[in-house]
Structures are given as C-alpha cells and as structure tokens.
C-alpha positions as CSV (number, residue, x, y, z in Angstrom):
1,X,-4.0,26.5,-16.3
2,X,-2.7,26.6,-13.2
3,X,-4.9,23.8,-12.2
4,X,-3.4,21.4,-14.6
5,X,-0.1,22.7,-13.9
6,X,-0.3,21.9,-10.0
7,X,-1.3,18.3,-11.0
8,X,0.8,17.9,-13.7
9,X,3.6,18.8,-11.3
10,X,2.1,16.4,-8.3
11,X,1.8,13.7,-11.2
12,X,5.1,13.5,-11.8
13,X,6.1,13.8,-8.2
14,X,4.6,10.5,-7.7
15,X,5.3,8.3,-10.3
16,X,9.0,9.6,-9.9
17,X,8.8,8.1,-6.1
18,X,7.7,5.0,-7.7
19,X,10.2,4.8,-9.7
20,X,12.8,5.8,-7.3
21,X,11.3,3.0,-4.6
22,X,9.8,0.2,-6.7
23,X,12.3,0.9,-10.0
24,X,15.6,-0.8,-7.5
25,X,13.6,-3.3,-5.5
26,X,12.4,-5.0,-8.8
27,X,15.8,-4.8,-10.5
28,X,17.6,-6.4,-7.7
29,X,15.0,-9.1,-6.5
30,X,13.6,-9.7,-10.2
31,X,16.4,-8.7,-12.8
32,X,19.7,-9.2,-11.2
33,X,18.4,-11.9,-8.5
34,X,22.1,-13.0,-6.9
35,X,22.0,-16.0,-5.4
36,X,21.9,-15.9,-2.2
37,X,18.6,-14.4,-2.5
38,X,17.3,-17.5,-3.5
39,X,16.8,-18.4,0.0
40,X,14.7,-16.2,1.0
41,X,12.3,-16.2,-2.3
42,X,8.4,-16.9,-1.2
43,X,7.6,-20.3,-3.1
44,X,4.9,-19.4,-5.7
45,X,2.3,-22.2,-5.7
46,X,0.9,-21.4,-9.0
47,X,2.9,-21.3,-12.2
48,X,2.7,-18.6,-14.1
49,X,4.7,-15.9,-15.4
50,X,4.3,-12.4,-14.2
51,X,2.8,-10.2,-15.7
52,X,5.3,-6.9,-16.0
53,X,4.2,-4.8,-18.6
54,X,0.6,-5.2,-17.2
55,X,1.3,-4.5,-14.2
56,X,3.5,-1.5,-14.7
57,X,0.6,0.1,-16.7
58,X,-2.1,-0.3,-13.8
59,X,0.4,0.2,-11.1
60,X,0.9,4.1,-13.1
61,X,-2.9,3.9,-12.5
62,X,-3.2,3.1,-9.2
63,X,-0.6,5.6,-7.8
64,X,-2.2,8.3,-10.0
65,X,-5.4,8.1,-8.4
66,X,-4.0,9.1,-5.2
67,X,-4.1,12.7,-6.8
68,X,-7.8,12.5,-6.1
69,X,-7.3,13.5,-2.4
70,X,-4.7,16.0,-2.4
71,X,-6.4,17.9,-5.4
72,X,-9.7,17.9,-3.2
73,X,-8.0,19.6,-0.6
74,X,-6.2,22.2,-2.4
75,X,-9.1,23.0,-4.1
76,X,-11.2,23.0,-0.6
77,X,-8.2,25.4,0.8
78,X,-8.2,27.5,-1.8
79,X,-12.2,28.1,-2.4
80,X,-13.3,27.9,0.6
81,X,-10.5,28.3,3.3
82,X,-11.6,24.9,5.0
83,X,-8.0,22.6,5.7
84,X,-7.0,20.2,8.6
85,X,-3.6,21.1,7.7
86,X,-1.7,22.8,9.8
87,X,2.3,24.5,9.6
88,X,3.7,24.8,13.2
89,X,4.3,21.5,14.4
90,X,3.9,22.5,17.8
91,X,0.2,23.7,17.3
92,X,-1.7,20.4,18.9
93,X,1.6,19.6,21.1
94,X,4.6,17.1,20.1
95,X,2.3,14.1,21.3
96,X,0.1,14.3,19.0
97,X,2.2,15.5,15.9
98,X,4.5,12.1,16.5
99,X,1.2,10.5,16.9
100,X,-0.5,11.7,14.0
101,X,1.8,9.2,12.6
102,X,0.7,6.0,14.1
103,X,-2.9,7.6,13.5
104,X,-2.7,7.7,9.8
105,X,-1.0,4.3,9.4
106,X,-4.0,2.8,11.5
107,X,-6.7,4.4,9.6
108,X,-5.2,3.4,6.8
109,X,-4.5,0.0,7.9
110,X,-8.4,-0.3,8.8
111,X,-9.9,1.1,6.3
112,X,-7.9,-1.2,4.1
113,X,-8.4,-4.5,5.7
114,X,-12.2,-3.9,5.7
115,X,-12.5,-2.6,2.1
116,X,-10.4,-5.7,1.4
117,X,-12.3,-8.1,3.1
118,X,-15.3,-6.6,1.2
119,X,-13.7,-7.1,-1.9
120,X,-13.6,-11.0,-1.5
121,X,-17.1,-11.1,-0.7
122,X,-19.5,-8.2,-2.3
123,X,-20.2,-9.1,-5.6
124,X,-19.0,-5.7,-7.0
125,X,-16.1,-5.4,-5.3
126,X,-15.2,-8.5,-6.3
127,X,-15.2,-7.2,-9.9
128,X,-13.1,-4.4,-9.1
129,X,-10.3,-6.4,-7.3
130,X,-10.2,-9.3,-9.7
131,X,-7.9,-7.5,-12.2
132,X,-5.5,-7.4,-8.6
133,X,-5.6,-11.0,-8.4
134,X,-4.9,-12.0,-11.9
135,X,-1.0,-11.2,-10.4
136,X,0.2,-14.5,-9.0
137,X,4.3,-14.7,-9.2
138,X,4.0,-11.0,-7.3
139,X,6.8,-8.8,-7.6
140,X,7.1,-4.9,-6.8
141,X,5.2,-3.6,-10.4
142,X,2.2,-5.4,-8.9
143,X,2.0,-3.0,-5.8
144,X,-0.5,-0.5,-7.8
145,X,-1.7,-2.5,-10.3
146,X,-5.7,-2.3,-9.2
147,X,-8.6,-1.7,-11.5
148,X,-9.5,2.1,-10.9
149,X,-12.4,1.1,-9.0
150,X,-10.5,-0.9,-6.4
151,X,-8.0,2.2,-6.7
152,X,-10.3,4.6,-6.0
153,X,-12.1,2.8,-2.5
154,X,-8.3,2.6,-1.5
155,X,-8.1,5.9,-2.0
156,X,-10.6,7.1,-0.2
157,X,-8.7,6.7,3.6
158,X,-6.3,9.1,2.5
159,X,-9.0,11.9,1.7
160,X,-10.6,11.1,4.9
161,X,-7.7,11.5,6.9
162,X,-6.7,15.1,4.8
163,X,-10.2,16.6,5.1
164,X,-11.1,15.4,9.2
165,X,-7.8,14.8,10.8
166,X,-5.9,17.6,11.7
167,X,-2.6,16.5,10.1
168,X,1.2,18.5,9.6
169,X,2.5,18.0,5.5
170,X,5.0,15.8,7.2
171,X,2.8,12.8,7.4
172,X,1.7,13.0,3.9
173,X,5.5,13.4,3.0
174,X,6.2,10.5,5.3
175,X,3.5,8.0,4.0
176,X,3.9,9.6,0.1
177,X,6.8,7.4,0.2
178,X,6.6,4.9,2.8
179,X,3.3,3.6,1.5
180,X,4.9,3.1,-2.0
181,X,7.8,1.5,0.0
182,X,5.3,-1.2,2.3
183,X,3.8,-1.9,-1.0
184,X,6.8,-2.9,-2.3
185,X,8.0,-4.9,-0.4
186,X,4.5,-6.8,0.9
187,X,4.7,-7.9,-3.2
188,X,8.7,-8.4,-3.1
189,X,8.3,-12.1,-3.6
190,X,10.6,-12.5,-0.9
191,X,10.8,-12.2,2.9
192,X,13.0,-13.1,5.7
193,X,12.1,-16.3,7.5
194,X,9.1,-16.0,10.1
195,X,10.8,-17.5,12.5
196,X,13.3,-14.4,12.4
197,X,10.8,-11.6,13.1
198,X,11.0,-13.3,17.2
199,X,14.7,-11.6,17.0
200,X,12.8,-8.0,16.3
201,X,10.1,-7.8,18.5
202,X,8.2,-4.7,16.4
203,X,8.2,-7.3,13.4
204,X,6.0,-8.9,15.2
205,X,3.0,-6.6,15.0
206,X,4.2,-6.4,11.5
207,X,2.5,-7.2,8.2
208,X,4.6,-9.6,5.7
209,X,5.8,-10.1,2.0
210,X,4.7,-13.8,3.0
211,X,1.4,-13.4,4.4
212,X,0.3,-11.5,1.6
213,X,1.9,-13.9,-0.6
214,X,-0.5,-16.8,0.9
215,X,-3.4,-14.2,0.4
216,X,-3.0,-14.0,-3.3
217,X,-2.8,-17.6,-3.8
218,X,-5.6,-18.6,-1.1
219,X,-7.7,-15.5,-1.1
220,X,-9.1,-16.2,2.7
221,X,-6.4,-14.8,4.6
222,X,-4.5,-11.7,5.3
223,X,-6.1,-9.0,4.4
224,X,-4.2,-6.1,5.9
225,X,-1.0,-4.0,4.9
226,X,0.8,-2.8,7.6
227,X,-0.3,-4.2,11.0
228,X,-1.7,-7.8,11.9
229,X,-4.0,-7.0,14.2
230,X,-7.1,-7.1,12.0
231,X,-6.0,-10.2,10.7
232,X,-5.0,-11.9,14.3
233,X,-8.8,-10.1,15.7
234,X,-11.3,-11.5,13.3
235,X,-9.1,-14.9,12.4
236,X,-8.2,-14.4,9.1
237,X,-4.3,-14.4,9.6
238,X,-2.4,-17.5,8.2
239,X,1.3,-17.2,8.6
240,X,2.1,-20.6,5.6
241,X,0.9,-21.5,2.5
242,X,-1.2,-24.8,2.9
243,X,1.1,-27.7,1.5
244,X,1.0,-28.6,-2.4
C-alpha cells in the first residue's frame, strides 16, 4: 500500500508540473494568441490541424513513464541500501554539485540525440517514434506525446544518471521542471528570430523552437533538445525550413 501510495503521490506531482508549465504556454500561444505574436509564429509547412486531445492523452503518458526511474531507486534505496544520492551538498565540493548540473543536462542531451537519430533510421525505433511524428502544427500538448516505447528509451538517461552518478535531489528538482519547460517551448510553435540569439551569446549553444520545428517537417535534421553541439558535430543541424 504504501508502494502505490508513494507513486500515486509522485504521479500527481508530475502531471500537476505539466499542467502548471505546459497548461499557460498553450493557452497564451494557442488559445488567446494576441497579435503581436503572430510575428514570431514558426511557419508550418504542412496543413493540418493539431491534434490536442491526442496529444494531451500521450503527453499524460509520456511524463508518466518518467516514474520508472525514480521508483527504481527508491526501491534500490530501500531494499538494498544502494543510492547515488546524496544530502549535504558540500559532500563532493561546490564544483561539482553546480556541475552536476551541466552533467545531467549533457547526458541527457546525448543520450537523446543518439536514441533520436536511431529512431529515424532502426526499423523498430522507427515504429515507436512514428506516433511522435504524426504531430505537425506542434504546440506545447505535443511535448510528451510519444508511443510508450519511444517514452520508455527516453527515459532511460534519467535512470542512468539516478543509479551511477552521484547526484544532490536538487538536480532532479531542477530538471523535474525545467525538462517539462524545454519541451515546451522546443514545440511552442513559436520562437524569436535566429538572427536575435547573436544579441545573447549563451543562445547560441542553444537548441530552438525552430530547429525542431524544421525536424518534424523534414525528419533529417536536429535531433537534439537542449544543446547544438550534436547536431553542429555530425552535420545534422539546419537552422531554416527548405523553401515551399
């Protein structure tokens, strides 16, 4: 019982930071949409209507599976006393607990763009992501909205980094909601100008709302989430759509 009562709990924990992050970005950008937005709305190449209820379904889905690793290592603390957690945040030095940071969003980010890039070219893979795909006007419901298969390989960076990276709960806190937030905004449907990111350097290294925009109407392309470097490395990175 109090299994089901620690996920229950965790469950709702996380679908109530997607609501809380995704729930305003697709009211303002999708339901209200003033005006003066419009200039800075991604043009969609293919015409189709989105796809909300679908996407809010599988999106529940998606973020639900990322139970998976922080049940696994409760359940490893508990039973068996093994955790790369740790309390004091001063234990491995202030470096590295600032840098334990960076660390997870890299992982992350690597893990991501490989798994990705698999998923356009491994014939199974390519199964799993297709339900992904079927989202062309993107908006911020299509963030989760994976089959579980593609869910669970996304997944799986986060349980690597809780069960071999020593790690304080403040990363997880961190990423809990600023992984919901990237993923919002990366399907926004919207993005500043590229020529803009020059006037913030750090944008720079930055993934985009309008590189993964190109990606899900060109496939090809940009497979990362947070960081171009991948992308820029191995040649994959297109910054605009190729002309109708």
């Amino acid at each position: 019982m109090d299994n089901i009562e620690w996920l229950w709990g965790r469950w709702l924990k996380i679908m109530l930071k997607g609501l809380y992050v995704l729930g305003p970005m697709f009211f303002v950008f999708w339901i209200v949409k003033p005006k003066w937005f419009s200039e800075f709305r991604i043009k969609q190449p293919v015409d189709k209507k989105p796809l909300f209820l679908k996407e809010l379904l599988l999106t529940m889905l998606g973020l639900s599976v990322y139970l998976i690793p922080l049940y696994l290592m409760m359940a490893l603390q508990v039973k068996f006393g093994y955790t790369k957690m740790y309390m004091d945040p001063n234990k491995y030095g202030k470096f590295y607990f600032y840098f334990s940071f960076v660390l997870f969003a890299i992982v992350v980010d690597t893990w991501f763009y490989w798994i990705h890039r698999g998923m356009h070219t491994i014939p199974l893979l390519m199964k799993f992501h297709k339900t992904h795909h079927k989202s062309y006007n993107i908006n911020p419901l299509t963030s989760y909205s994976f089959h579980f298969g593609e869910a669970i390989l996304n997944m799986l960076s986060y349980a690597f980094f809780v069960l071999v990276i020593p790690f304080h709960p403040a990363v997880l806190l961190f990423f809990g909601t600023m992984g919901i937030l990237y993923n919002g905004y990366i399907h926004l449907g919207y993005d500043i100008p590229e020529k803009w990111r020059g006037y913030f350097p750090p944008l720079k290294i930055m993934y985009s709302a309008r590189q993964h925009a190109i990606h899900h109407h060109e496939y090809a392309h940009n497979y990362a989430v947070y960081f171009r470097f991948w992308d820029k490395v191995m040649g994959t990175e297109k910054l605009e759509p190729r002309a109708k």
